[in-house]
Phi, psi and omega in degrees: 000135204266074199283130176222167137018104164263022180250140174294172185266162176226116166243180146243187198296330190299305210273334187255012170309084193064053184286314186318291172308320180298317191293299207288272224305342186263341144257035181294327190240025155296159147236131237237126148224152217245139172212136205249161168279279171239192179209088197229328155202194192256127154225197192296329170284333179262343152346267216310298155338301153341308163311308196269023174246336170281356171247336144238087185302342194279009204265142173264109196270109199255163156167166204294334190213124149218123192223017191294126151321135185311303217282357181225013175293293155090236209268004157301338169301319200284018203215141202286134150247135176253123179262164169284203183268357184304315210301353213250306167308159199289155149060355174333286207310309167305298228231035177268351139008303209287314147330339183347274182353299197272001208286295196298318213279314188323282183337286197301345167294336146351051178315065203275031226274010177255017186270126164295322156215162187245075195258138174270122193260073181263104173235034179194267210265293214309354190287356184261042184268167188239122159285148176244183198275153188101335189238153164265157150272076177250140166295076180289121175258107202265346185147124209290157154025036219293344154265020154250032190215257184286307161312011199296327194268359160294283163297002155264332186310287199292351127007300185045047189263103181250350204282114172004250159337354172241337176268005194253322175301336169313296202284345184269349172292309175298342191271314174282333156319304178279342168321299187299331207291332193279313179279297205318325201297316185285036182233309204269124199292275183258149168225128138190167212290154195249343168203181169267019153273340174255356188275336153284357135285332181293339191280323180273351178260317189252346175065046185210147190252162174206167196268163166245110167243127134303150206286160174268118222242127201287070187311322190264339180295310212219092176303119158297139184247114180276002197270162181320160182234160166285168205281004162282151159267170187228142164234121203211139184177167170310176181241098175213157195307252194339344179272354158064030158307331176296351180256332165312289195305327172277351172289302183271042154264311184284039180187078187270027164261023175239122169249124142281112177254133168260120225225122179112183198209160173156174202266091098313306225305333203282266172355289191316312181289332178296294204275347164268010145330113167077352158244114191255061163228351184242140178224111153297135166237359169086183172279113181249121134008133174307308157000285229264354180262345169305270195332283172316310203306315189306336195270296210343143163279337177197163172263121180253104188263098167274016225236135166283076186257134178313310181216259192120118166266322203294324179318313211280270160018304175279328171326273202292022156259007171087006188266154183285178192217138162235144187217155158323143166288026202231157137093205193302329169308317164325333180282312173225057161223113189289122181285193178261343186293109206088311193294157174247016150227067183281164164249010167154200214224147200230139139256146213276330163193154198300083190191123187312330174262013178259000167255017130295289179327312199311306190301289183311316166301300180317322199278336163291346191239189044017122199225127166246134174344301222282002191244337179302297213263346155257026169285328202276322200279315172344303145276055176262191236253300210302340174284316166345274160003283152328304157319291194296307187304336209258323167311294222281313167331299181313320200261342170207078181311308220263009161258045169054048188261087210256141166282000000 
């Protein structure tokens, strides 16, 4: 088993220099195939996926489902995709979810056997797709399997399954789930990790260490701005139950001398507009074009992050427009937001928990200090794609020296 570093690399600037290329050039005459979990709308994982399609252009795209819209495909268009059989089924495109049950046997049906290397895009399945000997496995890990793991009574809770016998079929299903996700894990040659927050799950869950590269954060996608910013705050994300907007809108219900926008779609949103009803300090605006959410986010007096996230690109994201994050204290943020505590270039204010009245405490604090763009936005360049880049070239060299992988 193949052990490394459960600490990430630091580079500077001088060291990332044509990381893109030197990394391109040293895997040109690999065959390269990249397994997704599914492809079904852009969160942070298909970010990450991008990166890594932007570093092997020669790749072949496997995964359980692609059901992503033409108008977001972005650099996944340039690229052959392969589904499992799910992709076939009644009701797929809706409900494929639903499918869970049937994800491993799909995954493991998978033909990968004309491939030199194999990377894996993982929060659910795809890290169980099966390798033969001759090939490497490395594992981008956004976190292992969080409802069969830490989330299981979250994710049956929110279910709404109450009837015995469908709740007892539940849990043992989630329980032969985390069986496979647990054996599969010792089939992958290298993991790593997207934070030290998920590399302490792969350790507690999976009994295996791993490196940390952090995801790359798109520097030209979100422009930095220095200029004064207007008096809203901003929030922006899927609209899914764990990302807590519903504890964001009620806090600035109760301070309607606080203006809030909300940014994203998702099946929330109906919930979300009932509860910010009659407060006209507050706005949905649904999903908007990169453009037109660069623009606001860049004006935010702050970014408001409620959500216990494996790493969370977006805080880093409002970071490089120079704007500040007050965030939950938990999960990846904690990785990339310099709190106020101490710091002499903090980049925002942390609340200790998901509760309306510490992120009003939070809100106060911010609003007592001072935050500068330029401490913002180099908090932001720490991740940017060329340190990625650099990291993955140094990780993937370690893990397989006889596939020409070279600094």
């Amino acid at each position: 088993m193949h052990e490394v570093s459960l600490e990430p690399t630091d580079v500077s600037d001088s060291t990332t220099v044509n990381a893109l290329e030197s990394l391109r050039d040293s895997a040109a005459s690999l065959r390269v195939a990249i397994v997704h979990d599914w492809l079904v709308a852009r969160g942070g994982a298909e970010k990450v996926l991008d990166a890594l399609l932007e570093a092997f252009p020669q790749a072949a795209i496997y995964t359980v489902v692609d059901f992503m819209p033409e108008e977001i495909r972005e650099r996944i268009s340039r690229h052959r995709v392969h589904c499992s059989l799910i992709q076939r089924l009644p009701f797929a495109r809706r409900h494929y979810r639903h499918y869970l049950p049937l994800m491993p046997y799909a995954i493991e049906q998978l033909d990968l056997r004309d491939f030199d290397l194999v990377i894996s895009s993982s929060h659910a399945v795809a890290k169980g797709v099966m390798t033969h000997p001759g090939q490497a496995h490395v594992c981008y890990c956004h976190t292992p399997m969080r409802y069969v793991w830490d989330m299981k009574e979250a994710y049956l809770a929110d279910s709404g399954v109450k009837f015995p016998p469908l709740n007892w079929l539940m849990r043992y299903t989630l329980h032969r789930l985390r069986q496979w996700d647990y054996m599969t894990a010792g089939q992958v040659d290298l993991f790593i990790a997207n934070s030290q927050n998920v590399a302490r799950r792969i350790t507690k869950y999976y009994r295996r260490s791993s490196a940390i590269v952090p995801p790359p954060v798109d520097l030209d996608a979100f422009s930095f701005y220095p200029g004064p910013r207007e008096g809203y705050y901003l929030t922006a994300s899927r609209m899914v139950p764990y990302k807590r907007q519903d504890l964001i809108i009620e806090a600035f219900r109760q301070t309607p001398q606080r203006r809030l926008l909300v940014i994203g779609d998702g099946p929330e949103r109906k919930r979300l507009e009932q509860l910010a009803q009659g407060a006209e300090n507050i706005e949905i605006l649904g999903y908007l074009p990169i453009d037109d959410l660069q623009q606001r986010l860049s004006r935010a007096r702050a970014f408001v992050f409620a959500a216990d996230e494996d790493f969370g690109i977006a805080p880093l994201e409002a970071q490089a427009c120079g704007t500040p994050v007050i965030a939950y204290g938990s999960g990846g943020a904690c990785e990339t937001v310099r709190g106020e505590e101490g710091a002499e270039h903090a980049t925002g204010c942390f609340f200790e928990e998901q509760t309306v009245t510490s992120l009003l405490a939070a809100l106060e604090r911010f609003e007592a200090r001072t935050f500068e763009a330029v401490d913002c936005l180099s908090q932001a360049r720490r991740f940017r794609h060329d340190a990625f880049y650099h990291n993955l070239h140094q990780q993937l060299a370690g893990c397989m020296p006889a596939l020409a992988f070279n600094d």
